[in-house]
C-alpha positions in Angstrom: 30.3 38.4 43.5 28.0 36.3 45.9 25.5 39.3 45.8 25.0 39.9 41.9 21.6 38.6 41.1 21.7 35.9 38.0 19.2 36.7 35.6 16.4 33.9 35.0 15.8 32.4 31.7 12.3 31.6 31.1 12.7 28.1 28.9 11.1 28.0 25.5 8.2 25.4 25.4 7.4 23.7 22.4 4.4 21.6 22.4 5.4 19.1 19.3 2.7 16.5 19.6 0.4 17.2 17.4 2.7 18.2 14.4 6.6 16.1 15.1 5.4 14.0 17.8 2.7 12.2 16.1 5.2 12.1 12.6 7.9 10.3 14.7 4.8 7.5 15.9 3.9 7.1 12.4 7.8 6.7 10.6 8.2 4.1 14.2 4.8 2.2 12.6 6.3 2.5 9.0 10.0 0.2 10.1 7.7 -2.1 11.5 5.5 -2.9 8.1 9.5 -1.8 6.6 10.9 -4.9 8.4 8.3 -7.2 7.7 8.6 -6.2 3.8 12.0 -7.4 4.1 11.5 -10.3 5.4 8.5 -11.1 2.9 10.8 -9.9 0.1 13.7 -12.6 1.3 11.1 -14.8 1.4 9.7 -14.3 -2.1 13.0 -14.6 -4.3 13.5 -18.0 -2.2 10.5 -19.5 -2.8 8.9 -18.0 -6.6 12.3 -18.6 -8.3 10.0 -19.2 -11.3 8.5 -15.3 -11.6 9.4 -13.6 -14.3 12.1 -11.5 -14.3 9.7 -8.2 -14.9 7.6 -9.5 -11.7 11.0 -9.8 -9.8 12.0 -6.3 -11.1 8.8 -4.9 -10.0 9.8 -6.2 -6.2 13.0 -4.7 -6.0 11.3 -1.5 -7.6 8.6 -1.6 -4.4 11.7 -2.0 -2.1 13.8 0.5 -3.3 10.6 3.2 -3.7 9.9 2.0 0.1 13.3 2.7 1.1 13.8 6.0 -0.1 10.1 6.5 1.6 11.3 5.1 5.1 15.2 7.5 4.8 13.2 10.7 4.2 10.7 10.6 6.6 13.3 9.6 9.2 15.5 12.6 7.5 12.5 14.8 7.8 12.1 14.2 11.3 15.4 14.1 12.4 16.0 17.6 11.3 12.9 19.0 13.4 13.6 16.9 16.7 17.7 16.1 17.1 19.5 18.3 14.7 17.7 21.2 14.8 16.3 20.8 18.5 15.2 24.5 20.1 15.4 26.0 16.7 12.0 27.6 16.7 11.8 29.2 13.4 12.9 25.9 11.9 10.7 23.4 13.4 8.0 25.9 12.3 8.7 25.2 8.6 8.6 22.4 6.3 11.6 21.4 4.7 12.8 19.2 2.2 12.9 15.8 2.8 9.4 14.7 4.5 7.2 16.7 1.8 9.1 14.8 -0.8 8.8 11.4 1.2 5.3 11.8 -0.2 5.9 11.5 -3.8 6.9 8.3 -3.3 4.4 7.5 -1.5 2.0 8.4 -4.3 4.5 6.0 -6.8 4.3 3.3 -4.6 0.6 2.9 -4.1 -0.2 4.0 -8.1 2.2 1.0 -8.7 0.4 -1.5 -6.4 -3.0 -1.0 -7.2 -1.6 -1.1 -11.2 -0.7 -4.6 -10.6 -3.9 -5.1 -8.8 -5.9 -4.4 -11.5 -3.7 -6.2 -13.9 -4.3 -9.3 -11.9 -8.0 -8.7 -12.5 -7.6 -7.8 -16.4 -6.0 -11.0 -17.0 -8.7 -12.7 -15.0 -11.6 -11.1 -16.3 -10.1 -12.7 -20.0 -8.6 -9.0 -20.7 -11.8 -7.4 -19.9 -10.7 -3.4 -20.8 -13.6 -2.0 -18.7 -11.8 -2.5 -15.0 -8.8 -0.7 -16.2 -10.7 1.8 -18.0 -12.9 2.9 -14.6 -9.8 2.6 -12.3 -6.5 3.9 -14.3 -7.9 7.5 -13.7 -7.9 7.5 -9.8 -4.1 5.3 -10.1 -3.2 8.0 -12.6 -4.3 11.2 -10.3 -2.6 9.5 -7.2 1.3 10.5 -8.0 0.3 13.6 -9.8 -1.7 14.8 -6.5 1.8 14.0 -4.3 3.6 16.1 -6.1 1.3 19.2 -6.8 1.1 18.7 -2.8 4.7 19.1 -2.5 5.4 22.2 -4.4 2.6 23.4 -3.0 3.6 23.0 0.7 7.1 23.7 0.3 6.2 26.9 -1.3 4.3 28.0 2.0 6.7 26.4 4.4 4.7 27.5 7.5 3.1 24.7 9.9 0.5 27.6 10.6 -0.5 27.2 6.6 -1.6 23.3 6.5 -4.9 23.8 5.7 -3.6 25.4 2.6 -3.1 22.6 1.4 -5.8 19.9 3.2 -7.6 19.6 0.2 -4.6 17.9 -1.9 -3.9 15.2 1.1 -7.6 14.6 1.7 -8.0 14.0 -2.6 -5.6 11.7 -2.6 -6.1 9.7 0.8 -9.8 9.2 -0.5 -8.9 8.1 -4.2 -6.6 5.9 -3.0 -9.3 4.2 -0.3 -11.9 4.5 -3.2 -9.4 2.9 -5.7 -8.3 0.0 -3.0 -12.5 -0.5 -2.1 -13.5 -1.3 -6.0 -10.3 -3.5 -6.7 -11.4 -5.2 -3.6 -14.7 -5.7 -4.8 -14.0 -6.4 -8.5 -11.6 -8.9 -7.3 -14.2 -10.6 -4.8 -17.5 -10.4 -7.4 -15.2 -12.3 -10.1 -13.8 -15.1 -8.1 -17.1 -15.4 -6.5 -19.1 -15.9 -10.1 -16.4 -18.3 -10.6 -17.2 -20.7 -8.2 -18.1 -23.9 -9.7 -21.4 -24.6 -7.2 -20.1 -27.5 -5.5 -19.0 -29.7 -8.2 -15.5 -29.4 -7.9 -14.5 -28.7 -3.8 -11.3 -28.6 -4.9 -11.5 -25.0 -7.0 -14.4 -23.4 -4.9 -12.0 -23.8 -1.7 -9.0 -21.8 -3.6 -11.2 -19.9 -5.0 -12.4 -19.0 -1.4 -9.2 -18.8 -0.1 -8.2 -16.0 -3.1 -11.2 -13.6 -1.7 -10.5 -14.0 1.9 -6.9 -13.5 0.7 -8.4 -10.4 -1.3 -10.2 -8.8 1.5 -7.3 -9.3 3.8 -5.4 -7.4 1.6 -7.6 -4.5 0.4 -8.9 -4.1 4.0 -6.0 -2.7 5.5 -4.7 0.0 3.1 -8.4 1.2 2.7 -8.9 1.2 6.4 -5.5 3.4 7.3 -6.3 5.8 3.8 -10.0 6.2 5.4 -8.2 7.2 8.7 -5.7 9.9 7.5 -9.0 11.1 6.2 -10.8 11.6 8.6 -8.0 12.5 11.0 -7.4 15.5 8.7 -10.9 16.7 9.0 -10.9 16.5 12.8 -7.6 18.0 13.7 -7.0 20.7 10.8 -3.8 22.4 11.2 -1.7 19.7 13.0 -0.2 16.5 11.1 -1.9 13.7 13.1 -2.9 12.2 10.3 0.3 11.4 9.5 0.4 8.4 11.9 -1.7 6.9 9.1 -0.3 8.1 5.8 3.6 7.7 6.7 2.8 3.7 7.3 0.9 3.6 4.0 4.0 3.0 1.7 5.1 -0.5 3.3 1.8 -1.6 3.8 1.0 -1.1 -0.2 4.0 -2.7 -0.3 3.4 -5.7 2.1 0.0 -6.6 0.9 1.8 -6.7 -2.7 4.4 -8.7 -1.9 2.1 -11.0 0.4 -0.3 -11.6 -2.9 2.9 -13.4 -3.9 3.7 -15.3 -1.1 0.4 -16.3 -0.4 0.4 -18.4 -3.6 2.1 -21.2 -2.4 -0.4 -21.3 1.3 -3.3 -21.1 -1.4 -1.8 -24.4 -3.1 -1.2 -26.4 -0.6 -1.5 -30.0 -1.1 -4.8 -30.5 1.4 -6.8 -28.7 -2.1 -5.3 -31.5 -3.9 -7.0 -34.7 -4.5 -4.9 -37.6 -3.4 -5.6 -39.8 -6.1 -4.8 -39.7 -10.1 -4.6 -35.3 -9.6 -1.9 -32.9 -10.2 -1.9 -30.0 -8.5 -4.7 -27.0 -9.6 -3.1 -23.8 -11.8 -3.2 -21.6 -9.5 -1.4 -19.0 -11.8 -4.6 -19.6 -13.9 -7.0 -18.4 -10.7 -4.8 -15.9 -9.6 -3.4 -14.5 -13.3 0.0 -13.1 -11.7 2.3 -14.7 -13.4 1.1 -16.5 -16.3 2.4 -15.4 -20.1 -1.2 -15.9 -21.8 -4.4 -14.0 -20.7 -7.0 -16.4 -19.3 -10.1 -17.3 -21.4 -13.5 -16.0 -19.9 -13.8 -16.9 -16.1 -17.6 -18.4 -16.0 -18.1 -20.9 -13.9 -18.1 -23.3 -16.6 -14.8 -22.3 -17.9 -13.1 -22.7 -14.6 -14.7 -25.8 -14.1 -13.6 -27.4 -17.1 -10.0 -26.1 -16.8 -9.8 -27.8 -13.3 -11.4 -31.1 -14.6 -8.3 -31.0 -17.3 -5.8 -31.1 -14.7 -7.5 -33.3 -12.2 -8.0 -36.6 -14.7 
């Protein structure tokens, strides 16, 4: 028995970097931004008990939408590298549950920049020509994740990506161009609102609302920009992925955070400390008011603040 040879098995080497590995580092990135929405969310229905009960709705629609996001892509990936682990022809294929992650992915941001630019409507004094340019690009965003999904689950192969490039590339790069303009819509309006130095008190909110703005339009720009130009240097693998998977909480963090950030913008060292109440911010940042706001010149502005500081 001692003599008979034992046949060698040459092992199977997958190299699952570039497709898997780099999936698994962007759904780790995505709980991070995940756990943080969480806590911003606990934080908002603590501190803005005053929202509206459609604004409230709206952040337990982003959750949920987020959640289902986060549970497929970990499904997705799970499948390829623990339950199905060796299984060649299945790794090889897309399945189910991380080509329909995207979908909501596409509601999620649609969503978010919707509210965007109803901020700016109602701060523009209902202004129809910022929702008229932007609601195409929203519109496309969803409808692109889906035709993406039937598409790619219709080829299966990971050898077939670039199939489909074109669909991921249209939407990373509406979605950066959408974010970029509500950025600067935002900025150029509360910037022609400033008051030119006769009332501190409304040029430093107003200054803290476009720093606020950038802060928040930078980064979902910045990691849409990135899938992009991942996808055009590495056709064929999914390391853009590292950027597109953490998308959905960050759309959903810089939401959120626009809410938050209301009460940092008000705080009381913008409030004069002598016969003043405190400024409207709902007025400046038009998120949760019931009426549209009248015409934001500077005069306008200026006038409404001198109202409530007499």
């Amino acid at each position: 028995m001692s003599g008979l040879a034992v046949p060698s098995i040459e092992p199977v080497v997958l190299d699952l970097g570039s497709t898997y590995g780099v999936t698994l580092a962007g759904v780790c990135i995505a709980y991070i931004l995940y756990g943080i929405l969480c806590l911003q969310i606990f934080l908002y229905f603590i501190r803005c008990k005053s929202d509206s009960i459609a604004l409230k709705m709206m952040v337990v629609a982003w959750w949920m939408l987020d959640t289902a996001h986060e549970l497929l892509s970990t499904a997705g990936v799970w499948q390829s590298l623990v339950s199905n682990f060796g299984n060649v022809a299945f790794i090889n294929a897309f399945h189910v549950p991380l080509p329909l992650s995207t979908i909501f992915l596409g509601l999620i941001s649609a969503s978010v920049q919707a509210f965007m630019v109803w901020r700016i409507w109602r701060f523009s004094g209902c202004n129809w020509i910022y929702p008229t340019i932007l609601a195409p690009g929203i519109v496309i965003q969803p409808i692109l994740c889906i035709v993406w999904t039937i598409r790619i689950l219709d080829v299966r192969n990971l050898t077939s990506l670039g199939e489909t490039e074109n669909l991921v590339i249209a939407y990373d790069a509406i979605a950066a161009a959408v974010d970029i303009a509500i950025l600067i819509i935002l900025c150029a309006l509360l910037a022609t609102n400033r008051s030119g130095g006769f009332n501190r008190k409304t040029d430093a909110i107003i200054t803290r609302l476009i720093i606020l703005s950038i802060n928040t339009g930078l980064w979902t720009s910045l990691f849409a920009l990135m899938s992009v130009i991942m996808l055009k240097a590495t056709p064929g693998t999914l390391i853009y992925c590292i950027w597109q998977i953490p998308l959905s909480p960050l759309y959903c963090n810089t939401a959120v955070g626009c809410l938050n950030a209301r009460e940092f913008i008000r705080q009381p060292s913008f409030e004069s400390s002598m016969n003043s109440s405190p400024i409207p911010l709902d007025r400046l940042m038009a998120a949760s008011t019931s009426r549209p706001l009248r015409s934001p010149d500077a005069a306008s502005i200026t006038g409404e603040t001198a109202k409530f500081d007499a």
